[in-house]
C-alpha positions as CSV (number, residue, x, y, z in Angstrom):
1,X,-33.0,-77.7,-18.4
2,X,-32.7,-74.3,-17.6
3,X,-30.3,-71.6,-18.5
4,X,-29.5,-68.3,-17.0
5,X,-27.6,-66.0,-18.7
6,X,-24.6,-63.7,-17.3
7,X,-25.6,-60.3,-17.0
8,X,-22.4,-57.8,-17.0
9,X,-21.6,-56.2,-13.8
10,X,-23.2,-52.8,-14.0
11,X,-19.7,-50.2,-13.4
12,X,-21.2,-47.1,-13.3
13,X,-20.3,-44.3,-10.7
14,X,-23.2,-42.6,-8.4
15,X,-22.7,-39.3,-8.8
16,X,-25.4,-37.9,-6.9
17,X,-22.7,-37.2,-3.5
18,X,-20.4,-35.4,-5.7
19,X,-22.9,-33.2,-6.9
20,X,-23.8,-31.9,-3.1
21,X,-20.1,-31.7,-2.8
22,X,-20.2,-29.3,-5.6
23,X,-23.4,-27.4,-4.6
24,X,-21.6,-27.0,-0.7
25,X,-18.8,-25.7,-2.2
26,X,-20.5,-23.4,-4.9
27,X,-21.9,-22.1,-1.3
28,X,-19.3,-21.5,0.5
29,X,-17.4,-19.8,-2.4
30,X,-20.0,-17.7,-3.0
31,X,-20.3,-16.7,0.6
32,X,-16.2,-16.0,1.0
33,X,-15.8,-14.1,-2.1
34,X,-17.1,-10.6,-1.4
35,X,-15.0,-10.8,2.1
36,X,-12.0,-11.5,-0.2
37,X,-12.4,-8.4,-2.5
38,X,-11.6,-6.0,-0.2
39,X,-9.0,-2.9,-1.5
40,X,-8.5,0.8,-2.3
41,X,-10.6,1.3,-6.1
42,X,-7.9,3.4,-8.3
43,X,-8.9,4.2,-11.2
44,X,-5.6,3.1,-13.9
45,X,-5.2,5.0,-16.8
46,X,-5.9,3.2,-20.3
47,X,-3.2,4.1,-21.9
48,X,0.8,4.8,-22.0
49,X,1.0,7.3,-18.9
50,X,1.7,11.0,-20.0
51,X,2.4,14.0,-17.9
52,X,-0.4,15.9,-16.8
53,X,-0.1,19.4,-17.7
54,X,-2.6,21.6,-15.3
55,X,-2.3,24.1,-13.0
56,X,-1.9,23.4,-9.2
57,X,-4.5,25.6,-8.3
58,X,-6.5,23.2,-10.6
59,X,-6.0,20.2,-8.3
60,X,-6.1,18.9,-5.0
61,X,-2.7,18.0,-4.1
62,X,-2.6,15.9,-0.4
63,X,1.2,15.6,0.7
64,X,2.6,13.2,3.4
65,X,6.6,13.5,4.3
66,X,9.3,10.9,5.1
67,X,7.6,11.5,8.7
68,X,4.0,10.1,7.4
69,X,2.9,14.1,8.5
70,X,-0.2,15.0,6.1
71,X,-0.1,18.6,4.5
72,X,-2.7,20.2,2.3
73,X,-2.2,22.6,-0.6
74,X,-5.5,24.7,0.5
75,X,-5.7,27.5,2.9
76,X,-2.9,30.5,3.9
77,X,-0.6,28.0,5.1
78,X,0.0,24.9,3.0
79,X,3.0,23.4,5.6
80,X,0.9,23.2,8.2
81,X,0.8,19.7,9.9
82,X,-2.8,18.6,9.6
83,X,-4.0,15.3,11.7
84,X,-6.0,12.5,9.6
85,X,-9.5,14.2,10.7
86,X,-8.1,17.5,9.5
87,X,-7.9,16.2,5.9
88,X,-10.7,14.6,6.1
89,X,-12.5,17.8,6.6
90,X,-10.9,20.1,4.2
91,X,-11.3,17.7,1.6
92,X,-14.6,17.8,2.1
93,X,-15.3,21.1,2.3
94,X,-13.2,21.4,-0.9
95,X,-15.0,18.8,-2.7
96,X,-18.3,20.4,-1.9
97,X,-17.3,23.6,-3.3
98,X,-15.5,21.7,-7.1
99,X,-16.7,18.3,-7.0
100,X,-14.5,17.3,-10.1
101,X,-11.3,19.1,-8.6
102,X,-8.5,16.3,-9.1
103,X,-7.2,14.7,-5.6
104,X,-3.5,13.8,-6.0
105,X,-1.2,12.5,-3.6
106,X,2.6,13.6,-3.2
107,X,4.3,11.1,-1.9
108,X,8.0,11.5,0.0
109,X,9.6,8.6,-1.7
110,X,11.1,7.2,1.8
111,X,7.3,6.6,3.3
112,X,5.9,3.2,3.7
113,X,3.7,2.0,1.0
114,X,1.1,1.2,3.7
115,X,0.8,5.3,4.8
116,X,0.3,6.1,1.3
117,X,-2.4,3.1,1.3
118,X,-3.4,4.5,4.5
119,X,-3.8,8.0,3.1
120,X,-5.7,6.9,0.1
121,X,-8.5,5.4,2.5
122,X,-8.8,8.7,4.4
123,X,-9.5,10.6,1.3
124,X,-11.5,7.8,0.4
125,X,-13.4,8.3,3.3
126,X,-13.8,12.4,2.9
127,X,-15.2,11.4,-0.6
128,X,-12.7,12.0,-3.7
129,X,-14.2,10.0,-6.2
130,X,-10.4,8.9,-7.7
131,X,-6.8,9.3,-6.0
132,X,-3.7,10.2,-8.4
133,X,-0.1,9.6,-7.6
134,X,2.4,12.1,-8.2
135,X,5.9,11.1,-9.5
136,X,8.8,13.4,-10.7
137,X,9.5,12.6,-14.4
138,X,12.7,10.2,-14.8
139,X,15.3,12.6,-16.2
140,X,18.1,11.0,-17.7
C-alpha cells in the first residue's frame, strides 16, 4: 500500500507586481517633484529678529504703495513712479556698482501679499541675491 503524505498549502504572497508598483511610482515622484518646488528663495534669519541699525544710503530700499505703484530710493527723485522694467534696470545698474548693497522692500501694509510676492520676483529677476522686508517696530 501506498501512502502520500499532505504537503501544507504554500501561503505565501508574490511580491514581485508590488515591487513595479513601487519602482512606477518612485518614477513618477521623482519626475513631479522639482515641478512642485517652485517659490521666491528668502533667506530667514537664524535667530530672534532684531532691528537693523544702518544707514539708508547703505541699502537698497524698493517701495510699492496701497496702489501696487513701485518707487526707488536711487536717483534725484525717489517718488517717482517707476514701471516693473524700470526697477529692473536700476537695480541692476545699482547692483553692478555695490554688489552686497542690501535690497529691502517697503511694503504699504494695505497691498496684496501677491504684489509684494510679485515684486520680490522682479528683483529677483534684476539679480539681488536676498530680499528683506521692512516692518515698523510694534510700539506699545
Amino acid at each position: 500500500m501506498f501512502i502520500r503524505k499532505r504537503r501544507k498549502p504554500v501561503s505565501e504572497i508574490n511580491v514581485v507586481p508590488y515591487i513595479d508598483v513601487m519602482l512606477v511610482l518612485l518614477v513618477i515622484f521623482m519626475a513631479t517633484a522639482p515641478l512642485i518646488t517652485q517659490g521666491v528663495k528668502v533667506d530667514l534669519p537664524k535667530a530672534n529678529a532684531k532691528t537693523i541699525e544702518t544707514d539708508e544710503d547703505d541699502m537698497l530700499i524698493v517701495s510699492i504703495d496701497a496702489a501696487g505703484q513701485y518707487f526707488l530710493n536711487v536717483g534725484d527723485e525717489p517718488s517717482t513712479i517707476l514701471s516693473e522694467t524700470d526697477v529692473v534696470g536700476l537695480v541692476q545698474a545699482k547692483l553692478a556698482q555695490s554688489p552686497t548693497i542690501p535690497v529691502v522692500v517697503n511694503g504699504d501694509g494695505k497691498v496684496p501679499y501677491e504684489k509684494v510676492v510679485e515684486l520680490m520676483v522682479i528683483l529677483q529677476r534684476a539679480g539681488a541675491p536676498s530680499v528683506g522686508l521692512m516692518t515698523d517696530p510694534n510700539e506699545a
